[in-house]
C-alpha positions as a LaTeX table, in Angstrom:
\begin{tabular}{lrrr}
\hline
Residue & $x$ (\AA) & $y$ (\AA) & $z$ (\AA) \\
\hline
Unk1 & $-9.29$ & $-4.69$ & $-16.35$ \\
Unk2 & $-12.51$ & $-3.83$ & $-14.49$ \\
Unk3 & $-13.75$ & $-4.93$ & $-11.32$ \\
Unk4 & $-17.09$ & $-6.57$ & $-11.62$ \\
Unk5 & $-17.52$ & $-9.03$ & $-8.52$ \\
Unk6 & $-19.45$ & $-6.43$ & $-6.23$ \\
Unk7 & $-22.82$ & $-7.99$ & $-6.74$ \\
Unk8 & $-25.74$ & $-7.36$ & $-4.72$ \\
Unk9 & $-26.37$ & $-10.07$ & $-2.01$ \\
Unk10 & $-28.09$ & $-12.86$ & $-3.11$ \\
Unk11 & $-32.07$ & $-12.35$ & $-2.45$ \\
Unk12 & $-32.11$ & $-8.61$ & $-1.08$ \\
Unk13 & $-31.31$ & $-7.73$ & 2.21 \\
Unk14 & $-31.75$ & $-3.91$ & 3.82 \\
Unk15 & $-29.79$ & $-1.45$ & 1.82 \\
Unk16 & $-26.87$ & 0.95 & 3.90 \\
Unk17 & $-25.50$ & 3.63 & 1.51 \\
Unk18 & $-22.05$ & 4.22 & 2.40 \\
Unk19 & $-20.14$ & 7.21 & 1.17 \\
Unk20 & $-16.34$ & 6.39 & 0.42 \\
Unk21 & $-13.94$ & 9.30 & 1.30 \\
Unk22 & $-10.38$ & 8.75 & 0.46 \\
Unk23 & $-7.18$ & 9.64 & $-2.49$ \\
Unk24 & $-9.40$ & 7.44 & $-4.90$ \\
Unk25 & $-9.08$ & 7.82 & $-8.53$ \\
Unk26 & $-5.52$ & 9.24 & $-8.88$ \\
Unk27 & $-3.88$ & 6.30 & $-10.57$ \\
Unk28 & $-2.02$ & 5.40 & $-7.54$ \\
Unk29 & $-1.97$ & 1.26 & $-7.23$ \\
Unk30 & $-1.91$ & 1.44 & $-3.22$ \\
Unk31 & $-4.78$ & 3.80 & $-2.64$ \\
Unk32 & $-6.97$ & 1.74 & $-5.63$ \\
Unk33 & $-6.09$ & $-1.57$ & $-3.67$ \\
Unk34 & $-7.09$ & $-0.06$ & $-0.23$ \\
Unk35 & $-9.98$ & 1.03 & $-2.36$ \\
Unk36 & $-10.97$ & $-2.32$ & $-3.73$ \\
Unk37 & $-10.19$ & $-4.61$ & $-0.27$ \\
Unk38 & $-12.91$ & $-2.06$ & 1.33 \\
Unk39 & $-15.47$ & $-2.86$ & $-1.04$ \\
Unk40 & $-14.31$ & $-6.45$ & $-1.21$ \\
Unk41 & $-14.70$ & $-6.63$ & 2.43 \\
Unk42 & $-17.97$ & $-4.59$ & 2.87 \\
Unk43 & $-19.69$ & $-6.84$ & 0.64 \\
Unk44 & $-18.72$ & $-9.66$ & 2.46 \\
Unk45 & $-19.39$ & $-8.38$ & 6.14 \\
Unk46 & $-22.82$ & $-6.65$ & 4.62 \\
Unk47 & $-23.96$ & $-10.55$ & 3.23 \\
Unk48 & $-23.31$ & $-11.96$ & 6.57 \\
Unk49 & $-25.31$ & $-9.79$ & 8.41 \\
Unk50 & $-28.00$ & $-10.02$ & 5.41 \\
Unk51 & $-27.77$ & $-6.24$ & 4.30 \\
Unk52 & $-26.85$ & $-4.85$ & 0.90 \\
Unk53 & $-23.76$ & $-2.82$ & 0.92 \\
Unk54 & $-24.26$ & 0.05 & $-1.62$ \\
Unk55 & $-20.93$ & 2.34 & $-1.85$ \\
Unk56 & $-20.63$ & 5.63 & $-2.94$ \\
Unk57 & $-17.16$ & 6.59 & $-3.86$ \\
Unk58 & $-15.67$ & 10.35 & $-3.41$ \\
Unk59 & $-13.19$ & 10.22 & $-6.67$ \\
Unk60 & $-10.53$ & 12.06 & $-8.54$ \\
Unk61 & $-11.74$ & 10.57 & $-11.49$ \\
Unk62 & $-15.23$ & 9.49 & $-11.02$ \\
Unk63 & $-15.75$ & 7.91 & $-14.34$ \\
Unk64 & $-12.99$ & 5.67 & $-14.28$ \\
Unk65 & $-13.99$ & 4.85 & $-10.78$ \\
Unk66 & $-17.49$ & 3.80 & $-12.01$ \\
Unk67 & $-16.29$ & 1.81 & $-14.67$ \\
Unk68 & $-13.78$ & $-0.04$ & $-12.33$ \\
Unk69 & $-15.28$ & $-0.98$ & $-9.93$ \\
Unk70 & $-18.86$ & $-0.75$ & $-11.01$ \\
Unk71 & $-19.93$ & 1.36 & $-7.72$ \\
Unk72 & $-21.48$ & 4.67 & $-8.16$ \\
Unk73 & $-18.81$ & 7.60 & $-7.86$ \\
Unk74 & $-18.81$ & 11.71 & $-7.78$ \\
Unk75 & $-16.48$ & 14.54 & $-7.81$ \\
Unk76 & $-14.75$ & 14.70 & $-4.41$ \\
Unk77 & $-13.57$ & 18.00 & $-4.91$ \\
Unk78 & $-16.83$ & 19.69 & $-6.33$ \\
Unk79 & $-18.80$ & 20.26 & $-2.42$ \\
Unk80 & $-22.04$ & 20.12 & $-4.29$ \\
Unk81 & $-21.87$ & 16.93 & $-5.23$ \\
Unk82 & $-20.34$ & 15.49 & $-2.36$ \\
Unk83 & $-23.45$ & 17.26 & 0.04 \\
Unk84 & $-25.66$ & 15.58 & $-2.41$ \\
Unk85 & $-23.76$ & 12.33 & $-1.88$ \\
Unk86 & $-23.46$ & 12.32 & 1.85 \\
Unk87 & $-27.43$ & 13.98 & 2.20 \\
Unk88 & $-28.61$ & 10.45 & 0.68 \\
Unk89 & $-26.40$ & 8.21 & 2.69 \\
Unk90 & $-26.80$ & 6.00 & 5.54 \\
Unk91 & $-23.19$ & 7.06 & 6.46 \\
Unk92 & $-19.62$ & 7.92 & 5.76 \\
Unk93 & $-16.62$ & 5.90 & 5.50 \\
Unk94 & $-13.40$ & 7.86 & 5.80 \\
Unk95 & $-10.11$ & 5.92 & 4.99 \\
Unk96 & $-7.84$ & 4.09 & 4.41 \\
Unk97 & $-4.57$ & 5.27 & 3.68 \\
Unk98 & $-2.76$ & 8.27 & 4.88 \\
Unk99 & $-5.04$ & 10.59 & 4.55 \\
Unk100 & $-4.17$ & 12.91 & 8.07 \\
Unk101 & $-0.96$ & 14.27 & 7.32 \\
Unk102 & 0.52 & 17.34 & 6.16 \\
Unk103 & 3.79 & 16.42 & 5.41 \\
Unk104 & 2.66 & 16.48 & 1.36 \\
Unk105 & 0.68 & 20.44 & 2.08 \\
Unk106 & $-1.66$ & 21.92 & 3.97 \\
Unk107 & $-4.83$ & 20.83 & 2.10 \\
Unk108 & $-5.26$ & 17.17 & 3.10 \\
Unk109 & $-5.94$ & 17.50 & 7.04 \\
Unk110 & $-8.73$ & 20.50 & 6.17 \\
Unk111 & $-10.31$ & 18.47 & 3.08 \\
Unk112 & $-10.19$ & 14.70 & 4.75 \\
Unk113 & $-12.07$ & 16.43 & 8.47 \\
Unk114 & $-14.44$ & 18.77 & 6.45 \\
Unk115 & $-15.72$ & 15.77 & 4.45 \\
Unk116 & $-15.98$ & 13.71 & 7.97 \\
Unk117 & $-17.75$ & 17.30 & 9.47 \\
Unk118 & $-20.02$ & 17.51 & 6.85 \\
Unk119 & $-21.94$ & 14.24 & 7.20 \\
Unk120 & $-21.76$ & 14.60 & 11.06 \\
Unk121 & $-23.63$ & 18.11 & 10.28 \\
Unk122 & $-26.27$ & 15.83 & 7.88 \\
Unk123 & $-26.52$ & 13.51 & 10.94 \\
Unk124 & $-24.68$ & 10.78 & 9.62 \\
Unk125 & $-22.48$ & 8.84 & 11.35 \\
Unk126 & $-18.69$ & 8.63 & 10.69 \\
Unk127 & $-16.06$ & 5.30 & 10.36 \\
Unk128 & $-13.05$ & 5.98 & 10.29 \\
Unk129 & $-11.27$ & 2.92 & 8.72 \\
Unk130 & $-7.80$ & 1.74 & 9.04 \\
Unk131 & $-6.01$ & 5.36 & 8.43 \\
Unk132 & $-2.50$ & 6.01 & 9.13 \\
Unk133 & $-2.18$ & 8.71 & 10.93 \\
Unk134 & 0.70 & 11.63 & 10.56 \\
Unk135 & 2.79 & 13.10 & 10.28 \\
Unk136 & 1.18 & 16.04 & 12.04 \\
Unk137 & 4.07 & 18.80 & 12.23 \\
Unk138 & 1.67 & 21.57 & 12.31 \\
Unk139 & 0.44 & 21.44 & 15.85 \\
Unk140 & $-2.92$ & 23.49 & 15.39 \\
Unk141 & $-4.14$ & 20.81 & 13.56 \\
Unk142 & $-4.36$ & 18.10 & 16.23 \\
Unk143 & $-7.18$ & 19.13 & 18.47 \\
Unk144 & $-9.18$ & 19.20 & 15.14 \\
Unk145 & $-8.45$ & 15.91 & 14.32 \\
Unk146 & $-9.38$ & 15.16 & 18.30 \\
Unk147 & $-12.44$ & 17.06 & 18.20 \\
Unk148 & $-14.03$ & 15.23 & 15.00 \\
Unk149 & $-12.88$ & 11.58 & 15.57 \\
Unk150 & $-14.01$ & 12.22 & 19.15 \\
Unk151 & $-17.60$ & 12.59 & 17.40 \\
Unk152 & $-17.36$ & 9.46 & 15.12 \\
Unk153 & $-19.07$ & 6.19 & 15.50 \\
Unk154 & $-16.02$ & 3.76 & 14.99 \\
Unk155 & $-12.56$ & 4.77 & 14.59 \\
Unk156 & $-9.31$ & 2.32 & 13.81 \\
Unk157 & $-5.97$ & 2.97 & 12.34 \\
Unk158 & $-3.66$ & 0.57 & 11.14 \\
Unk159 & $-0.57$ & 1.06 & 13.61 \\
Unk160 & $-0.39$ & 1.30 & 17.03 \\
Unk161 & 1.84 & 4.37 & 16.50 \\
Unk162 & $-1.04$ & 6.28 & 15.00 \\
Unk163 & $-3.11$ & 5.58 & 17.79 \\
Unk164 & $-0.51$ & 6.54 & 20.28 \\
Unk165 & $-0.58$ & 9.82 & 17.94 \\
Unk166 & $-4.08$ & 10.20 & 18.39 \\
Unk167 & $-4.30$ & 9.27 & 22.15 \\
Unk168 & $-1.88$ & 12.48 & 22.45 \\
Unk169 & $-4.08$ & 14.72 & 20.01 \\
Unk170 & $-6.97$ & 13.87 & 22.74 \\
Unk171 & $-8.75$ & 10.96 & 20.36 \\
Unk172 & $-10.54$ & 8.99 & 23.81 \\
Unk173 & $-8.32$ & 5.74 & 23.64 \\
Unk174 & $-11.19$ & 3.90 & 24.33 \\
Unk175 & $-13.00$ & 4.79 & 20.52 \\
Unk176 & $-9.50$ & 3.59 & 18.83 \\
Unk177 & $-9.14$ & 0.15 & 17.39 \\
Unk178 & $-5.87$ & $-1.04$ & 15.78 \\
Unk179 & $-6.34$ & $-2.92$ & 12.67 \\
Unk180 & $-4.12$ & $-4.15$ & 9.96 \\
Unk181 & $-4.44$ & $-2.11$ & 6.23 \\
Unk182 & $-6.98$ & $-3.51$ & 4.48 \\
Unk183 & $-4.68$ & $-4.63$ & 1.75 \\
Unk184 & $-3.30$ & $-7.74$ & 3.96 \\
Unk185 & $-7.11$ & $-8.98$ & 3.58 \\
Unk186 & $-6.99$ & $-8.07$ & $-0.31$ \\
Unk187 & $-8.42$ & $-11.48$ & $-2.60$ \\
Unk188 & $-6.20$ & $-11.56$ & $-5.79$ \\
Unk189 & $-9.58$ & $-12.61$ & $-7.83$ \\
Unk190 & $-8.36$ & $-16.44$ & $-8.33$ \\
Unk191 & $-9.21$ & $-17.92$ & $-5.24$ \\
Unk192 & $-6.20$ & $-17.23$ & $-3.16$ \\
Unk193 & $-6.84$ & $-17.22$ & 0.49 \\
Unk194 & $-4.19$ & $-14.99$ & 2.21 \\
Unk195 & $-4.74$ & $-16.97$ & 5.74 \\
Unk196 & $-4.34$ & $-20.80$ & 4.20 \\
Unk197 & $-1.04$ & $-22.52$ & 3.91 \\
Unk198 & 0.44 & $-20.85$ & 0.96 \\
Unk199 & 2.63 & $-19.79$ & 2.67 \\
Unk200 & 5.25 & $-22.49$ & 2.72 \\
Unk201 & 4.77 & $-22.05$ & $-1.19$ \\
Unk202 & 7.67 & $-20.76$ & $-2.78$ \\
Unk203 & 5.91 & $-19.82$ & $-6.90$ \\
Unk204 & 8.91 & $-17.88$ & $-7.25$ \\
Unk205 & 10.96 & $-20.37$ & $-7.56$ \\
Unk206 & 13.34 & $-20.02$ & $-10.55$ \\
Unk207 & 14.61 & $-22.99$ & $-12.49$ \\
Unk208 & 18.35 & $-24.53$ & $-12.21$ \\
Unk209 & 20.29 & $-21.91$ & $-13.59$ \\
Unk210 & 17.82 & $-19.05$ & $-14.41$ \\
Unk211 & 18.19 & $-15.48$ & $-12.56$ \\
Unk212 & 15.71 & $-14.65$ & $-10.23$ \\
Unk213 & 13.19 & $-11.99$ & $-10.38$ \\
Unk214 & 13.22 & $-9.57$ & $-8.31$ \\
Unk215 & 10.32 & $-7.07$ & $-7.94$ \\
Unk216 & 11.45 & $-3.02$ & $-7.75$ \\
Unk217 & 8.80 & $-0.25$ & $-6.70$ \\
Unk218 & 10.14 & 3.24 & $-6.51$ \\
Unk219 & 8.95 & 6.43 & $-6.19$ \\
Unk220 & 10.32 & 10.05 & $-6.76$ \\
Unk221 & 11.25 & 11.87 & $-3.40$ \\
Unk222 & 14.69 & 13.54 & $-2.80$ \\
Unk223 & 14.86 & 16.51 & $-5.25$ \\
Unk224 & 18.18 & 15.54 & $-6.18$ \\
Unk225 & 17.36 & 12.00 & $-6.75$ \\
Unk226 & 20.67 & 11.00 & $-4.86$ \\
Unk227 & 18.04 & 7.79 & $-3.58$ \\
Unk228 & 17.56 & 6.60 & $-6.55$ \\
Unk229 & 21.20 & 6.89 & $-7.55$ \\
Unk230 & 21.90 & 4.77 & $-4.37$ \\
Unk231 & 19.18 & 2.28 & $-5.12$ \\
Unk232 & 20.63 & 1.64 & $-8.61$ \\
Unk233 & 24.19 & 1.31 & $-6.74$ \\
Unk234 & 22.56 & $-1.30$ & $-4.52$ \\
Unk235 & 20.86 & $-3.14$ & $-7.24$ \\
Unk236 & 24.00 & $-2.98$ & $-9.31$ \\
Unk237 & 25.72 & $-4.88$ & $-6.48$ \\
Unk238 & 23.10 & $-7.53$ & $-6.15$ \\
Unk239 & 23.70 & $-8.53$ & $-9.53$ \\
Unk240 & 27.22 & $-8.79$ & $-9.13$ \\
Unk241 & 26.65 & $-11.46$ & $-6.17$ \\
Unk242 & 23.53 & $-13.40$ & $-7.53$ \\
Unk243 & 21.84 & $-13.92$ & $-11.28$ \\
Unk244 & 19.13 & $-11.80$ & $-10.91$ \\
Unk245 & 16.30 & $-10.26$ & $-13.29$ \\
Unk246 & 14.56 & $-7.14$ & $-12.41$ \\
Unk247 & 11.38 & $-6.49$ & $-12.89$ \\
Unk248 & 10.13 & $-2.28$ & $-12.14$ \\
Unk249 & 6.72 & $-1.93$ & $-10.64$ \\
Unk250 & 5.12 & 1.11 & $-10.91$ \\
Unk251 & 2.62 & 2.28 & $-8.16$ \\
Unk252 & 1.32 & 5.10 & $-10.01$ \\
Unk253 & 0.79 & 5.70 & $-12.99$ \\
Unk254 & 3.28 & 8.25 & $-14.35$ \\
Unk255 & 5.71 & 9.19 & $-11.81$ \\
Unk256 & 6.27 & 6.02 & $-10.66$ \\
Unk257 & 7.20 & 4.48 & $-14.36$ \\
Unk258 & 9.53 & 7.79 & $-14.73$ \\
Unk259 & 11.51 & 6.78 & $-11.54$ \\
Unk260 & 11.88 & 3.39 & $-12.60$ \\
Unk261 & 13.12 & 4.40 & $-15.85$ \\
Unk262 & 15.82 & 6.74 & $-13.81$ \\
Unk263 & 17.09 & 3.82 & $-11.70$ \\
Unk264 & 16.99 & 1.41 & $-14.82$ \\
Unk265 & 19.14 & 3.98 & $-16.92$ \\
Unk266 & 21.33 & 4.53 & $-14.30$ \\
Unk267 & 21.54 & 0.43 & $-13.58$ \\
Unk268 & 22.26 & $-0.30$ & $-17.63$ \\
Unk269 & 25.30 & 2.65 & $-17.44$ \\
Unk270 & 26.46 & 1.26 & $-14.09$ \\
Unk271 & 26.23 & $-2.78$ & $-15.44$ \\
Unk272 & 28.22 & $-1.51$ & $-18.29$ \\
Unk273 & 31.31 & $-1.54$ & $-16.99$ \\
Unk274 & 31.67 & 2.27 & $-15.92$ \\
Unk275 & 30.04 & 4.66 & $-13.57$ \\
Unk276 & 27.05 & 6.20 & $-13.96$ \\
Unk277 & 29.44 & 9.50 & $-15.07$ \\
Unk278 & 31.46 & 7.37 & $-17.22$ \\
Unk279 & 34.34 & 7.09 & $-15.14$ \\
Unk280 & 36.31 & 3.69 & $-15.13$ \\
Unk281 & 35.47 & 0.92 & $-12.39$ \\
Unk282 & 39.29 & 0.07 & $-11.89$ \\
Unk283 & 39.95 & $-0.28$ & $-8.11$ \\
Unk284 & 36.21 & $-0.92$ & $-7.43$ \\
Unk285 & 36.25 & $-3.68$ & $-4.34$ \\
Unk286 & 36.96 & $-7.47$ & $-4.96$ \\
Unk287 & 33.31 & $-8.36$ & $-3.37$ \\
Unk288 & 31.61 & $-5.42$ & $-6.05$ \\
Unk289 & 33.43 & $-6.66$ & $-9.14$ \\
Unk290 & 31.04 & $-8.60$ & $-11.99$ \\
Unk291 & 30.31 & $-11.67$ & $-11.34$ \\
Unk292 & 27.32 & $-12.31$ & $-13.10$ \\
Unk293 & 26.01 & $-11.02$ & $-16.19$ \\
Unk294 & 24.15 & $-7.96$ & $-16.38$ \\
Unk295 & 20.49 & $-8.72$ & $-15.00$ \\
Unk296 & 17.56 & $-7.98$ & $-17.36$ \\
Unk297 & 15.68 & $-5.04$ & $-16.77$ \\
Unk298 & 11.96 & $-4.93$ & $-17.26$ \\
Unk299 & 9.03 & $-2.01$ & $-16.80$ \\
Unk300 & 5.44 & $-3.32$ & $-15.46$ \\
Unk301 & 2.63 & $-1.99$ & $-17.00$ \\
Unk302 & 0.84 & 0.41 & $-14.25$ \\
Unk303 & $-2.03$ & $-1.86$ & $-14.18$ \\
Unk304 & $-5.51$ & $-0.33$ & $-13.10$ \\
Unk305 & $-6.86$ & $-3.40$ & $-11.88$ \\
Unk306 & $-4.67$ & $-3.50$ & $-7.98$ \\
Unk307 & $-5.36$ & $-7.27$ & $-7.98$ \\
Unk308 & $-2.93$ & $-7.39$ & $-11.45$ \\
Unk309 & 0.02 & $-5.48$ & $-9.05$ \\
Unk310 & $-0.81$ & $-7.90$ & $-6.52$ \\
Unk311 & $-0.01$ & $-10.85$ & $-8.94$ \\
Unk312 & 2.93 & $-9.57$ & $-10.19$ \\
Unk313 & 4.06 & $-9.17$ & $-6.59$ \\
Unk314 & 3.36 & $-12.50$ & $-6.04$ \\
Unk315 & 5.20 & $-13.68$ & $-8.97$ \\
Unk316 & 8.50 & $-12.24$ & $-7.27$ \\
Unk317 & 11.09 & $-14.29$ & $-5.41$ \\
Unk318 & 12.05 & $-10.78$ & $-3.34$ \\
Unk319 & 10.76 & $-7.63$ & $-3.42$ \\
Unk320 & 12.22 & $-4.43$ & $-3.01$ \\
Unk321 & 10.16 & $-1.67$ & $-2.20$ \\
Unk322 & 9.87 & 2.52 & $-1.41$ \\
Unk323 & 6.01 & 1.93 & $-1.37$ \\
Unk324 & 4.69 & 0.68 & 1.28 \\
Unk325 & 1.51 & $-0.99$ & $-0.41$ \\
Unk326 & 4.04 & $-2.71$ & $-2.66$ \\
Unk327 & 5.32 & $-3.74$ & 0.68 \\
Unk328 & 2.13 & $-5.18$ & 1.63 \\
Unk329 & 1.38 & $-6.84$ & $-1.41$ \\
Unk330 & 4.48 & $-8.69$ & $-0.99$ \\
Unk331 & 3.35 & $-9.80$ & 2.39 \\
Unk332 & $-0.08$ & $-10.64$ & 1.08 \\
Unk333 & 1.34 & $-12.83$ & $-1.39$ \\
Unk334 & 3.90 & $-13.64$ & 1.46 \\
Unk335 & 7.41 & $-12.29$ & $-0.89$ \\
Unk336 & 10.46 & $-12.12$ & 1.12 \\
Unk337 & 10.88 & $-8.20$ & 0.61 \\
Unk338 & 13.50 & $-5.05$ & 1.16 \\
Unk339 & 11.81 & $-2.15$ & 2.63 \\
Unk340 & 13.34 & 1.27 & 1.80 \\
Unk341 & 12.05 & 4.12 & 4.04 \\
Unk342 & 10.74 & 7.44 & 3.34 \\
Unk343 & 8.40 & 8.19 & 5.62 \\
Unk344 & 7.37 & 6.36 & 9.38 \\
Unk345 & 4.74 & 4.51 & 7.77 \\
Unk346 & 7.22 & 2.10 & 5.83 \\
Unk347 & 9.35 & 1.77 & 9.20 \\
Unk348 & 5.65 & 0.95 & 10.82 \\
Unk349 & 4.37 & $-2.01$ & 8.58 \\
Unk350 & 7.95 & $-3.59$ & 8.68 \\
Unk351 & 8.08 & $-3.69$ & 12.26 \\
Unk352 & 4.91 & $-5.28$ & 12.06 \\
Unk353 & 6.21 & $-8.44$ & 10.83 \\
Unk354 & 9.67 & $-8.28$ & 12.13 \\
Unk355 & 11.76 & $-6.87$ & 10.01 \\
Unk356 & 13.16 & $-3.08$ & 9.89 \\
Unk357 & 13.88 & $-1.09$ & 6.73 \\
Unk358 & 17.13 & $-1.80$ & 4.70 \\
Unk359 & 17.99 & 1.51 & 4.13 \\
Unk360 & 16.29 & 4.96 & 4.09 \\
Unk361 & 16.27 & 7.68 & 1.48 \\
Unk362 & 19.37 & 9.46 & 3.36 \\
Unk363 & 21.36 & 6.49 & 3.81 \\
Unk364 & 21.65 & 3.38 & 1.97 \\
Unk365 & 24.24 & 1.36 & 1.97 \\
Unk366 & 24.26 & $-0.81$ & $-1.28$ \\
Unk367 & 26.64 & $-3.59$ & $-0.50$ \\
Unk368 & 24.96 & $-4.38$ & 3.28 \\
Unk369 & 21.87 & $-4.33$ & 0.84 \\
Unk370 & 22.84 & $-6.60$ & $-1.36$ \\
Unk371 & 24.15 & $-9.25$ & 1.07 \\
Unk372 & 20.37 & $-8.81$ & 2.86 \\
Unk373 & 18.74 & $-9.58$ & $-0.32$ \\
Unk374 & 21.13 & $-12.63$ & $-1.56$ \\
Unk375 & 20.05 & $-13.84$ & 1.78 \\
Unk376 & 16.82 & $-13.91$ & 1.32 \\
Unk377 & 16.83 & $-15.36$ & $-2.18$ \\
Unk378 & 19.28 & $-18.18$ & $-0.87$ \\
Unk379 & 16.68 & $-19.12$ & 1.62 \\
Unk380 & 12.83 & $-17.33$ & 0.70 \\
Unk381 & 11.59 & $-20.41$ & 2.73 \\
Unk382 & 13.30 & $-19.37$ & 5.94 \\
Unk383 & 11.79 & $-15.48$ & 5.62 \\
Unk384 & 8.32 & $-17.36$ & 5.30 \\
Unk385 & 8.62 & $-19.22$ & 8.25 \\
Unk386 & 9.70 & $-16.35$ & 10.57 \\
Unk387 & 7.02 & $-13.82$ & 8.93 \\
Unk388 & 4.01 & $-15.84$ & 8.63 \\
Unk389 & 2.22 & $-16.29$ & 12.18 \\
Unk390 & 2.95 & $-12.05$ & 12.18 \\
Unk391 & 1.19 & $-11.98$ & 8.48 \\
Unk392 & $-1.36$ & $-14.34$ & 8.86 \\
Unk393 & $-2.78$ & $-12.42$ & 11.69 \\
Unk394 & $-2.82$ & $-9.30$ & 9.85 \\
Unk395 & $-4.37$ & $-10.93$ & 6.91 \\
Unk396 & $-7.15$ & $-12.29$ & 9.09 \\
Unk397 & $-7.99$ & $-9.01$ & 11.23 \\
Unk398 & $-7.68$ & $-6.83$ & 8.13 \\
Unk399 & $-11.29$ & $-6.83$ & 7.45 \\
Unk400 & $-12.67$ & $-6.37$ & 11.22 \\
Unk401 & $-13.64$ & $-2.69$ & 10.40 \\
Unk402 & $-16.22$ & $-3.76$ & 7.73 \\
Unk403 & $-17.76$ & $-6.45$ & 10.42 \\
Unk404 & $-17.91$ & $-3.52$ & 13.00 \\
Unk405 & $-19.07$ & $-1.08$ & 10.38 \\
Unk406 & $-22.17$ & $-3.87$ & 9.26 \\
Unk407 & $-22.78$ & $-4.84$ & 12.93 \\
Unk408 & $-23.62$ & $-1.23$ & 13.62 \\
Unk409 & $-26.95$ & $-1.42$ & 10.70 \\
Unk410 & $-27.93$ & $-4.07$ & 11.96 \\
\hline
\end{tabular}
């Protein structure tokens, strides 16, 4: 489904022509919804201050972009274009998202700073909004990222850990602002408020008798898959202590629906009655023998609309969650939620509102896991009330870049 609520504001107002630089138009749910609470939040901050907000947006798939969103796009990876782009802008937007890291390669650092270079060259000055910053293994790289931020006209990341990472790079600490990611400020489109008293709503609530769902997101990341394997052995062992359905929630498109398929196969064989290998269960532990029935087992559609993925979040009693913008759509939508860490930035946001990961990718134990999670679905009510003044002041800073971005046109 489209996005078509990025109107101009009502009777004019100065245009500012912002170029968008960021992993937009890969299919990827998290990057689209940092994407779309951007633009969502530029064309609020631009009314305000009376200007007209008109984004240009460096895409994978600029096409799809266009038709999404209904925001002019081009080819982020064809220079041309993107000199063209920049050339006729008022400025550049760089972020959100992890975009400074070279844990995934040794192209992202070079790309994300040439783009930011480039419009500095054209005169144009630079945001940086909300990034996460690192890992940064590769210790040439830092005074780079020091001597370019060190040039732009706003910078803010969304952790204090990536501005402690930055401070150390030689970022002035003065320039850095710490901001939530933009998804806490994220509208789901139907007039939910992420600040009002929702909170001490529970829409998950299942009736007498019926299982619960339970919201997965997983990802591919061990090359031997042994965290998925223990996922499914953790999920397995929920079921056996509380009637649960689960419902698979793919982040991006692809991948994401083939790891869910892994840890639903390996679920169904485990549920069963037998091991994954087909070995018998006899002399499993008392507290991991069936109880329950096994739970149903259902694949999301990889929705290109982030606002459907936040609904479906929000739909959830828990959610469990390798992706960190599932993460955040559960608080959002404020879902009790498992974290399951790969990578700092999961360990980050949970600390954030109080809570630490449940596991990791190297360790994971599934019936300490399942307790945690028949704990929070016993008592969702109780997770709100201990995570809500932490989320509702993340959901109400989240768009403080934007107003700092529109103050400076005016």
């Amino acid at each position: 489904m489209a996005v078509r609520n990025l109107e101009p504001a009502a009777g004019g107002g100065r245009a500012v022509r912002l170029v968008l630089s960021g992993y937009y138009g890969f299919g990827n749910s998290g990057d689209e919804a940092v994407l779309l609470s951007i633009l969502q939040a530029l064309d609020e901050a631009g009314r305000a201050r009376g200007l007209r907000i008109e984004p240009v947006v460096l895409s994978g798939d600029p096409a799809w972009t266009e038709r999404q969103y209904g925001v002019e796009a081009v080819p982020r990876m064809k220079p041309a274009a993107v000199w063209r782009a920049l050339r006729g802008a008022d400025g550049l937007i760089s972020g959100g998202g992890s975009l400074l890291q070279d844990a995934t390669g040794l192209g992202s650092i070079p790309y994300y700073l040439g783009v930011i270079e480039a419009a500095l060259r054209l005169g144009k000055p630079a945001f940086v909004y909300a990034q996460g910053i690192g890992p940064v293994r590769r210790r040439f790289f830092r005074p780079l990222i020091a001597r370019t931020f060190n040039r732009c006209a706003y910078v803010s990341v969304r952790d204090e850990e990536s501005a402690a990472a930055l401070k150390e790079y030689g970022v002035d600490p003065d320039r850095i602002e710490v901001v939530p990611d933009p998804v806490m400020g994220l509208s789901d489109g139907e007039g939910f408020q992420e600040t009002d008293s929702r909170a001490a709503e529970n829409p998950a609530e299942p009736e007498r008798g019926e299982p619960a769902l339970v919201g997965v997101s997983v990802r591919f990341w061990r090359d031997d898959r042994a965290d998925l394997d223990r996922v499914a052995d953790a999920l397995a062992a929920l079921a056996r202590m509380r009637p649960v359905r689960y419902r698979f929630l793919p982040m991006h498109r692809g991948s994401d629906e083939e790891a869910s398929r892994y840890v639903m196969d390996r679920l169904e064989r485990i549920m069963d009655g037998g091991t994954p290998d087909g070995a018998s269960t006899a002399g499993v532990p008392q507290e991991a023998a069936p109880s329950h029935g096994a739970p149903g087992l259902e694949l999301a559609p990889a929705h290109d609309d982030p606002r459907e993925m936040l609904r479906e979040a929000g739909a959830c009693r828990l959610l469990i969650g390798m992706r960190l913008h599932a993460l955040i759509y559960a608080a959002n939508r404020r879902v009790p939620m498992l974290g399951i860490s790969y990578d700092p930035k999961i360990d980050r946001f949970l600390a954030g509102i109080g809570q630490s990961p449940a596991g990791t990718t190297e360790a994971l134990d599934p019936q300490r896991f399942a307790r945690e999670a028949a704990r929070l679905l016993d008592d969702p009510d109780g997770w709100r009330r201990a995570a809500e003044p932490a989320i509702g002041r993340l959901a109400e800073a989240a768009t403080r870049p934007a107003q700092q971005i529109a103050a400076y046109f005016v």
